[in-house]
C-alpha positions in Angstrom: 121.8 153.0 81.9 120.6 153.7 78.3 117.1 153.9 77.5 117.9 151.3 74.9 119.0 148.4 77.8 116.0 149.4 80.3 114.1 148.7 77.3 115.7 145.0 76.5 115.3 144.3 80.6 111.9 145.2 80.6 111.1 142.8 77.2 113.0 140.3 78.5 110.6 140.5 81.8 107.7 140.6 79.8 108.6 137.7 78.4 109.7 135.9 81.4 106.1 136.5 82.7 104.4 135.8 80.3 106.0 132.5 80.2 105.6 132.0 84.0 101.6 132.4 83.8 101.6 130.1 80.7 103.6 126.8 82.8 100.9 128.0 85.5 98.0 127.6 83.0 99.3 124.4 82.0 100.4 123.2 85.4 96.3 123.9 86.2 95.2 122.4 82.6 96.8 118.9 83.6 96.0 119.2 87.2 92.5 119.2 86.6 92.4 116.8 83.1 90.1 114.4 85.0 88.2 116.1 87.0 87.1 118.4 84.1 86.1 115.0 81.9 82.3 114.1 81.2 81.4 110.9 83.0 77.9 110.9 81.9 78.3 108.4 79.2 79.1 105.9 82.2 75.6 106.1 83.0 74.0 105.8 80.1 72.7 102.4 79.2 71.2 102.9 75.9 74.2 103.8 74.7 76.6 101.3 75.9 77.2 97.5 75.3 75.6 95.3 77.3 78.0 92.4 78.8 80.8 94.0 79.3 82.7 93.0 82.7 86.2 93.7 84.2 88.1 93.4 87.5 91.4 94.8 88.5 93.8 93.0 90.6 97.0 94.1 92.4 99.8 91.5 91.4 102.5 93.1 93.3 104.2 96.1 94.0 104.2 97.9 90.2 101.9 95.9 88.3 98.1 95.3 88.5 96.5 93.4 86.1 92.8 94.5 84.2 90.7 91.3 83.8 88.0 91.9 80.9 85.2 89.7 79.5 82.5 90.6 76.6 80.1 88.2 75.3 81.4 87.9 71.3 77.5 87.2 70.7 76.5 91.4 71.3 79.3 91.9 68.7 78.3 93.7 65.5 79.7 91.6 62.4 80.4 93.2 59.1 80.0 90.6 56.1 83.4 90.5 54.0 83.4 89.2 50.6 84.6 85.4 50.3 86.3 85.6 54.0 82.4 85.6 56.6 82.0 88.0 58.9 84.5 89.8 60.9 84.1 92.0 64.2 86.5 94.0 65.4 86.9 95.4 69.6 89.4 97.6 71.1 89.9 98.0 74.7 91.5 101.4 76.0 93.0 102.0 79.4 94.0 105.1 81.5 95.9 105.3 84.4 95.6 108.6 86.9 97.9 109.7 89.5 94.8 110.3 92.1 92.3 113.0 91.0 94.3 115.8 92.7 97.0 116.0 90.3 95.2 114.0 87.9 98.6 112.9 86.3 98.4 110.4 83.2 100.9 107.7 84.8 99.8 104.5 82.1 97.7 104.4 79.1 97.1 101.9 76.7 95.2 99.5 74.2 94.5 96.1 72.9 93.1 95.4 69.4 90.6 92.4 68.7 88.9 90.4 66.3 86.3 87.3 65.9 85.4 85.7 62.9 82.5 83.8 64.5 85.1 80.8 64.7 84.4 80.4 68.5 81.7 81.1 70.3 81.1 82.1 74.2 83.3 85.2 75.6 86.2 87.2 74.9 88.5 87.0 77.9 91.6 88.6 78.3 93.9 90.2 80.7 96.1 93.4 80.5 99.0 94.8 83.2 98.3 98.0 84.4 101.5 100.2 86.0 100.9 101.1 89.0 103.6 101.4 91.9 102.3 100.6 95.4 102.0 103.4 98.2 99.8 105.4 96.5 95.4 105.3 94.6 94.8 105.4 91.4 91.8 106.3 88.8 91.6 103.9 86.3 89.2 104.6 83.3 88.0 101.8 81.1 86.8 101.8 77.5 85.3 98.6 75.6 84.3 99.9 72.2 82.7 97.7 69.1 84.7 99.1 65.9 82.0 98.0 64.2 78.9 99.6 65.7 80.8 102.1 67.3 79.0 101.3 70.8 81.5 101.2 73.9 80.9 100.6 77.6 82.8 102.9 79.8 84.3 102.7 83.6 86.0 105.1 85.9 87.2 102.8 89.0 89.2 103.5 92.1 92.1 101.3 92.1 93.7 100.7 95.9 97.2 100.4 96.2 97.8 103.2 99.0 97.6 100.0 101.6 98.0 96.8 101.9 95.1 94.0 102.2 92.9 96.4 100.9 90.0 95.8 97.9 92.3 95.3 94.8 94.4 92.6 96.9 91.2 89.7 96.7 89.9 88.5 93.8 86.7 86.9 93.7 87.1 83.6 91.5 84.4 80.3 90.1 85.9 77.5 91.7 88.4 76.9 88.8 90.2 80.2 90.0 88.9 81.9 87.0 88.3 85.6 87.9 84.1 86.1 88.1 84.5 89.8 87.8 81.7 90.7 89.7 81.7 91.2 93.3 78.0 89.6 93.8 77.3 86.3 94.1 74.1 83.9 94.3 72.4 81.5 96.7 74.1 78.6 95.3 77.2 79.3 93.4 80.8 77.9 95.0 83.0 80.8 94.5 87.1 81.4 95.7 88.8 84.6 96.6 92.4 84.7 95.6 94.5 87.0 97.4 97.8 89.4 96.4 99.0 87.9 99.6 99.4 84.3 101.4 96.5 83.8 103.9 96.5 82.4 107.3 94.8 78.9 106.9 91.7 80.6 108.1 89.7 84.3 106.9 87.2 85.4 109.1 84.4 87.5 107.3 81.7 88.9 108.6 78.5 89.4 107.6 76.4 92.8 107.9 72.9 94.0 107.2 71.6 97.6 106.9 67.4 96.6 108.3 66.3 99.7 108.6 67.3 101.5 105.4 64.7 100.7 103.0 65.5 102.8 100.2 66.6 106.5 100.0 65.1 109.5 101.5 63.4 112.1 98.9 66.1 114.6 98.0 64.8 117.8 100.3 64.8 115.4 103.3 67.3 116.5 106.3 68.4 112.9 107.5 71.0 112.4 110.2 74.5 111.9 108.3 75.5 108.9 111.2 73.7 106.0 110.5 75.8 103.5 112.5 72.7 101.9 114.4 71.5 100.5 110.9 74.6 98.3 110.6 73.9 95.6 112.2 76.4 92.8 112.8 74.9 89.3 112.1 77.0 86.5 112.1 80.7 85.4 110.4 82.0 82.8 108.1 85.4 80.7 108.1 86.7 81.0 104.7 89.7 78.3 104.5 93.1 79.7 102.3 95.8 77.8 101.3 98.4 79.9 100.3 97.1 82.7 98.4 93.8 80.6 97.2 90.8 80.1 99.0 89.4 76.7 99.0 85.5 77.1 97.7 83.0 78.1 99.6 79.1 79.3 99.3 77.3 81.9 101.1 73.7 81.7 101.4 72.8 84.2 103.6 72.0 87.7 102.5 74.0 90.5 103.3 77.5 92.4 103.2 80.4 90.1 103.9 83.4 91.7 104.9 87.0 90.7 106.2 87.6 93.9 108.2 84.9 96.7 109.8 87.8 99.5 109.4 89.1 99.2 105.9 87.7 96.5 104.1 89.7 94.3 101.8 87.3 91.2 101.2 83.8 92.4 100.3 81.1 90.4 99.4 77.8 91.1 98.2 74.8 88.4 98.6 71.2 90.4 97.7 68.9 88.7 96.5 68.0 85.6 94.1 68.5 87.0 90.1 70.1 90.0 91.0 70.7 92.7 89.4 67.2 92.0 87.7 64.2 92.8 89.0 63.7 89.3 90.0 60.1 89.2 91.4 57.3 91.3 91.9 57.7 91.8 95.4 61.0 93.8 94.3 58.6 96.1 91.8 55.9 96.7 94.3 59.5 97.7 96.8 60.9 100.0 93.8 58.2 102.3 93.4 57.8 103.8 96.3 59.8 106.9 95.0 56.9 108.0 92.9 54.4 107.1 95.4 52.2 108.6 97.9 52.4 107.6 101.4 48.8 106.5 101.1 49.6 104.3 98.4 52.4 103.1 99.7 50.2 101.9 102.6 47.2 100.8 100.3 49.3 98.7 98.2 51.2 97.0 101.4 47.6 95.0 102.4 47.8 93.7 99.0 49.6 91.0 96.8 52.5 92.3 95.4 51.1 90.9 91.9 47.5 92.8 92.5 49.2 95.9 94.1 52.0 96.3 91.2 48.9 96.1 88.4 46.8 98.2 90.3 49.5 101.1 91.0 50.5 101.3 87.3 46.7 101.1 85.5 45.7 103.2 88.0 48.5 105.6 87.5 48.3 105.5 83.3 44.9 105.1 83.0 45.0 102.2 80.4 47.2 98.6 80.7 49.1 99.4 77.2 50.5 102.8 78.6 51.1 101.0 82.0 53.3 98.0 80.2 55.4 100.6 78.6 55.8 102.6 81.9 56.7 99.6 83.5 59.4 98.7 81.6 60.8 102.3 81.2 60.4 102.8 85.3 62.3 99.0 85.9 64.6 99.5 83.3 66.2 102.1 85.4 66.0 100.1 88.5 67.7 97.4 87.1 70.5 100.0 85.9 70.7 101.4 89.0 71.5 98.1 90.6 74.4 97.6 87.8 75.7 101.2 88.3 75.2 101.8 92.2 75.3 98.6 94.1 77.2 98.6 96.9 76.9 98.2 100.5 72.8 98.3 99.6 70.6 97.2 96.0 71.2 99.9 94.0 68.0 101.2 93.5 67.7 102.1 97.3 71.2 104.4 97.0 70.7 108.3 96.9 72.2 108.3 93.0 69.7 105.3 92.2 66.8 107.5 93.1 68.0 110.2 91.4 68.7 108.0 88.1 65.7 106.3 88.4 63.3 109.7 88.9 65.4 112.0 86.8 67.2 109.7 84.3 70.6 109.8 83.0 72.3 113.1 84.2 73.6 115.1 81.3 76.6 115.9 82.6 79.2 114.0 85.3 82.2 115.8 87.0 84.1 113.8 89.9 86.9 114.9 91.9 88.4 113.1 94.7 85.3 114.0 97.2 82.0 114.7 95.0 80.4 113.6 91.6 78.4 116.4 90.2 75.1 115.6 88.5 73.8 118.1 85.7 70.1 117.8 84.3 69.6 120.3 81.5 72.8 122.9 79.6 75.6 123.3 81.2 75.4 126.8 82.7 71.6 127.2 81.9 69.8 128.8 85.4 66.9 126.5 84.6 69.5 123.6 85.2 69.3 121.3 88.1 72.7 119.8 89.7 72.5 117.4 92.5 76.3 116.6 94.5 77.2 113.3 95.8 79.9 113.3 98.2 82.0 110.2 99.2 81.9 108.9 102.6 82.6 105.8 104.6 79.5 104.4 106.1 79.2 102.5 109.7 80.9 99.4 108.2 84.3 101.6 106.4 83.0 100.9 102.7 83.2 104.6 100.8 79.9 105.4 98.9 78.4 108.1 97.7 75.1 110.0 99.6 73.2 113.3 98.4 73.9 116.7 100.0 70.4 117.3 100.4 68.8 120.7 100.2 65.3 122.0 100.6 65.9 123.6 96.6 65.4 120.2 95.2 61.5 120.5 96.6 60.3 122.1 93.3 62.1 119.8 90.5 61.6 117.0 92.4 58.3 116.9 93.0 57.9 118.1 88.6 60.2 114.9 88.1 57.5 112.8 90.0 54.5 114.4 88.7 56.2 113.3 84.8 55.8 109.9 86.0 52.0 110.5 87.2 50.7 112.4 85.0 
């Protein structure tokens, strides 16, 4: 063999590997697209419209359909010459083959516009493609044009099963989709369903007693907490067809339709949630930046007296207390929009992190853990907190804190910010 053709073989190899490890790079590039994106703009309320509400609903076996509403009044509108004012709203979609492979399998948009013509809510609906038998990560962007603001969503769309979450819809009793999975004392609500009903849906309703609010971070806490769920009672929901007839649940707690892999879920807290509500709710939500013994001082007194006494006391002067106040409840109140679930959102391990802490910096998720970054990326001085997903005693999936005795130190310099 000439020198000339060992030469051309080995080339050709070269090349030939060289394009093997670039399909690999690639192949790793668009495995991990999602779980390398920056979710921390989801929780960010200062920086994202306020309104903004969506549910997704499985129609059948390839389509599911993205129900969206946005009050036109938070709207910027630019003035044009001779026409009024004019705002402008796009709405972008993308759908992901799971985290693992992270696969872009439908994407999207829908342009909008209101001349102040009407007034009340945008409401609209777009289909989603999504073939049953397997989950889906769906991520959701409302932006204003205009101002530039958007509200952003990353949600877990079910279509691995059947009857599961994305098969009900919670409706007003007009079948119009409330897209929200809350509801109050006194409102009738339906629940339409992907599938036809037996005449009669048994849900049941659960309460967690004993779980007050979240451990501190550097707390060891048993990881089975089945003897907090605590079955309480169950309600008839009558179906015809595939619509419920309406119905009213006054009772506080977690309603569910099945203990192993809920489809139906249905959240009753209390009276003017997600706000604050009442001051026995702000005397409850400060315990994270309390002492025991204030804790236990405060609980002899009227939650009115206690909550005046714990922030003058703490800031020395009632015009620093106001704007404490509404910094601290602020991010209560966005932890009960971001982390509600089986529990107020305040009292979940993320909602004690967001509401000591603040808005992380930077937001991984994979399939398993979200990934919570206070300070640079890559900094030592840095602080990251994991959440991994797991299904509690009643088989809804949430998040909880790996917790670790590191967190001592910037937790208790998180705190002292607050005191100080």
């Amino acid at each position: 063999m000439s020198i000339h053709l060992v030469m051309k073989i080995r080339r050709l190899l070269l090349i030939l590997q060289s394009s093997i490890l670039l399909l690999a790079i690639g192949s790793c590039a668009g495995s991990g697209k999602l779980t390398s994106m920056n979710f921390a703009g989801i929780y960010k309320s200062n920086l994202q419209l306020k309104g903004f509400d969506y549910a997704i609903f499985n129609l059948n076996d390839s389509v599911s359909n993205l129900y969206f509403r946005f009050p036109v009044e938070k709207l910027k509108y630019m003035q044009r010459p001779g026409k009024g004012p004019l705002a402008n709203f796009r709405l972008d979609y993308q759908v992901f083959d799971g985290f693992e492979k992270g696969m872009l399998v439908d994407s999207g948009h829908r342009l909008g516009a209101d001349s102040l013509l009407f007034s009340g809510l945008i409401e609209d609906s777009i289909s989603l493609k999504a073939l049953s038998g397997k989950n889906y990560q769906v991520l959701i962007k409302f932006t204003d044009i205009n101002s530039q603001l958007s509200s952003e969503r990353l949600d877990y769309l079910q279509k691995a099963n059947m009857e599961n979450k994305n098969d009900f819809l919670l409706t007003d009793i007009d079948n119009k989709p409330l897209l929200r999975n809350y509801i109050n004392r006194i409102e009738q609500v339906r629940i339409r369903a992907r599938f036809p009903q037996d005449s009669v849906l048994v849900i049941k309703r659960y309460a967690f007693p004993e779980k007050m609010a979240a451990s501190i971070p550097y707390a060891f806490i048993a990881t089975d907490e089945s003897s907090d769920a605590v079955r309480l009672d169950s309600t008839s929901i009558r179906f015809i067809g595939n619509l419920s007839l309406p119905f009213n649940l006054k009772a506080e707690g977690v309603y569910l339709s099945s203990q192993k892999e809920p489809g139906v879920r249905i959240y009753r807290f209390y009276d003017g949630f997600p706000e604050i509500g009442s001051v026995d709710k702000m005397r409850e939500s400060i315990r994270y930046i309390s002492t025991e013994n204030e804790l236990i001082e405060l609980s002899q007194m009227t939650s009115k007296a206690a909550v005046d006494k714990f922030w003058i006391g703490l800031t020395g002067n009632s015009e620093r207390a106001l704007s404490q106040i509404k910094r601290y409840y602020s991010r209560v109140e966005d932890a009960n929009e971001f982390f509600s679930n089986t529990t107020e959102g305040w009292k979940s391990d993320r909602g004690m992190i967001y509401i000591v802490f603040g808005p992380p910096a930077v937001v991984y998720r994979n399939a398993a853990v979200e990934e919570w970054t206070y300070g640079e990326p890559g900094n030592p001085m840095s602080v990251k907190f994991y959440f991994q997903l797991n299904k509690n005693a009643i088989g809804v999936s949430d998040y909880s804190l790996i917790r670790t005795s590191e967190y001592r130190r910037p937790w208790f310099l998180a705190v002292s910010n607050w005191r100080r």
